[in-house]
C-alpha positions in Angstrom: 0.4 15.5 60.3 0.6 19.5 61.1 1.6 21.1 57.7 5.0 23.1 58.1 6.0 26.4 56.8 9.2 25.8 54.5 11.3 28.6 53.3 12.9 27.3 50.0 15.7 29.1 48.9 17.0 29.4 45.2 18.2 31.9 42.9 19.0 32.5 39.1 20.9 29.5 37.4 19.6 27.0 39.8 19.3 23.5 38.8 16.0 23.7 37.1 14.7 20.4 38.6 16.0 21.1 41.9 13.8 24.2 42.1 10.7 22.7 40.5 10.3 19.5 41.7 10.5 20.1 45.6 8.9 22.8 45.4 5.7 21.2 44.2 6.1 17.9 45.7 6.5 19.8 49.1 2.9 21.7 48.6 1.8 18.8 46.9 1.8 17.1 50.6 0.7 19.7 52.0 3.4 22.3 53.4 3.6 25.5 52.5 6.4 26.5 50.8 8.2 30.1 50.1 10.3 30.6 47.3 12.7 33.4 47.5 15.8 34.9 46.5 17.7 37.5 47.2 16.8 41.3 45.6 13.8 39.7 44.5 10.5 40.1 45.5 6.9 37.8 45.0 6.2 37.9 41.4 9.7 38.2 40.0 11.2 35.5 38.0 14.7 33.8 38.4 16.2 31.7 35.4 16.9 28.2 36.3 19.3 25.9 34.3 18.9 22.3 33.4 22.0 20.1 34.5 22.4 16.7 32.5 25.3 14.0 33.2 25.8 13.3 29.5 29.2 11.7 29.9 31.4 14.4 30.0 33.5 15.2 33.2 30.8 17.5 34.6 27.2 18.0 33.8 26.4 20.0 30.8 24.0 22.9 31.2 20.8 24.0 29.1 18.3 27.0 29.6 15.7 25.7 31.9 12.2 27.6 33.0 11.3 31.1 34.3 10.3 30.0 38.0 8.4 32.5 39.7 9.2 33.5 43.1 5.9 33.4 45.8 7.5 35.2 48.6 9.9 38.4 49.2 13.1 37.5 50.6 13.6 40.8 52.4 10.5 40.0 54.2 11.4 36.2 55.5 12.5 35.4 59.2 14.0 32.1 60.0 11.9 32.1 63.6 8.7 31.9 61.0 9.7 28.6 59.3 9.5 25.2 60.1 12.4 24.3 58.1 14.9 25.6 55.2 15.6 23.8 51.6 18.4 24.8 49.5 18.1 24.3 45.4 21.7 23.5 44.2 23.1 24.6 40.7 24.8 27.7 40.2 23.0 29.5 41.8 24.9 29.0 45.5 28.0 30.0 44.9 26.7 33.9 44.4 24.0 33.0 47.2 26.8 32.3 49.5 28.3 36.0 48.9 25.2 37.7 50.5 25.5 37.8 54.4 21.9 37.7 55.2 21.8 34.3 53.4 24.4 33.1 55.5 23.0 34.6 58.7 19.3 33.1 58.2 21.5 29.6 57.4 23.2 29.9 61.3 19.5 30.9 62.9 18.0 27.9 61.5 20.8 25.7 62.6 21.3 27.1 65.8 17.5 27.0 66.3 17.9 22.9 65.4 15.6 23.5 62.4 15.7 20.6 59.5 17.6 21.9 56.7 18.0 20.2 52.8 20.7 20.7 50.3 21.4 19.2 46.8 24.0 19.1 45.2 26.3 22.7 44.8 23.7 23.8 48.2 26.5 22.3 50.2 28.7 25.7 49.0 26.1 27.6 51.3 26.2 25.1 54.0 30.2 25.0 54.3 29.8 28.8 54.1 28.2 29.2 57.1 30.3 27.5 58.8 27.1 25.0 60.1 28.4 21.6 58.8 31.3 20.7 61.1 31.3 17.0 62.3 28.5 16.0 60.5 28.4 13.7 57.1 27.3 15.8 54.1 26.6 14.8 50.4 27.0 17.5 47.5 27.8 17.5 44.0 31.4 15.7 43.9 32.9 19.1 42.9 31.8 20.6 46.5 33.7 17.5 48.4 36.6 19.8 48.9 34.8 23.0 50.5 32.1 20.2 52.2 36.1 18.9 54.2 37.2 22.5 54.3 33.9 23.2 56.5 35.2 20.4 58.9 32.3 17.8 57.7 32.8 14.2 56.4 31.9 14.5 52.7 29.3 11.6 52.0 30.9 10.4 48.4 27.4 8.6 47.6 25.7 7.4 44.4 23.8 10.4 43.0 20.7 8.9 43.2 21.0 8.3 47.3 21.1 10.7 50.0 22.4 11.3 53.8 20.7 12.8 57.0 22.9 13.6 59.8 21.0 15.5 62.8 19.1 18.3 61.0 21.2 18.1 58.1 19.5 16.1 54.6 21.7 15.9 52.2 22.1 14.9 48.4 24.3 15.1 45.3 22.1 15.9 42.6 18.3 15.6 41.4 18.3 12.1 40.5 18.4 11.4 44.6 15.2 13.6 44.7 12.9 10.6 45.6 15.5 9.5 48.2 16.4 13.1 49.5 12.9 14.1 49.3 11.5 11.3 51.4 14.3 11.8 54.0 13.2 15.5 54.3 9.4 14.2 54.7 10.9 11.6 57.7 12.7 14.8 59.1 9.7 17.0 58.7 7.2 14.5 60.3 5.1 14.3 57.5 2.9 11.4 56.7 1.6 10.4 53.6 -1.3 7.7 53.2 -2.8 6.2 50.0 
């Protein structure tokens, strides 16, 4: 397996384990992986929030960690990455406002590169007007903009995923080990014990 060049894109409020976890489980295989946000550059830290289904209508949110950004967003080009992974949480729905964001989105699509999302990431994806005809999970609360976008919202159990062409899709952290695993499949990678 070639190791891949991942941009990984995330901001303040994002779901704290849907920063950390692919992060690490991506370099953890192997890839190499650049965290960024945007006006923020390597070194700074975002705040990330914990998101908990506790019974209530929606998740409940918690402080999470300080994750520290490895790479300057200002200084990423799509045509340098292998692929793009979204973090969900809040953090989308402000990503979604900045037009570079939604720009490097369409140049990995149109350049038919793999691209993840969990959970409120679908915001971006609908945004950039990238997800029409195909089947896309999200957090159930992004269903409407997910149909809006012209897609088929994948109303899954939140512990499975969907992959459509380039698109992987999930609704929330606990479909990591799915989600995850379908990004590997997409990626190429191959893991051996």
């Amino acid at each position: 397996m070639a190791a891949k060049k991942i941009l990984f894109l995330t901001g303040d409020f994002a779901e704290d384990y849907e920063t950390m976890v692919p992060f690490q489980a991506l370099q953890m295989v192997g890839h190499t992986v650049h965290a960024v946000c945007p006006d923020k550059k390597s070194g700074d830290k975002i705040k990330t929030a914990i998101h908990d289904f506790e019974g209530d209508q929606t998740y409940t949110e918690k402080p999470g960690h300080l994750f520290t950004l490895n790479a300057t967003f200002d200084d990423v080009h799509a045509a340098d990455y292998d692929a793009l992974m979204i973090a969900g949480g809040r953090a989308p729905e402000y990503l979604r406002l900045n037009p570079r964001v939604i720009d490097l989105l369409q140049q990995f699509a149109h350049a038919n590169k793999p691209i993840a999302a969990v959970c409120h990431g679908a915001q971006l994806l609908a945004t950039a007007d990238i997800i029409r005809g195909k089947k896309i999970s999200a957090y159930p609360a992004c269903a409407p903009e997910v149909r809006m976008a012209g897609a088929e919202y994948a109303d899954i159990a939140i512990d499975a995923a969907v992959t459509d062409g380039i698109f992987v899709t999930a609704p929330a952290w606990p479909a990591h080990p799915q989600w995850l695993a379908q990004f590997l499949q997409k990626l190429g990678t191959e893991i051996r014990l």
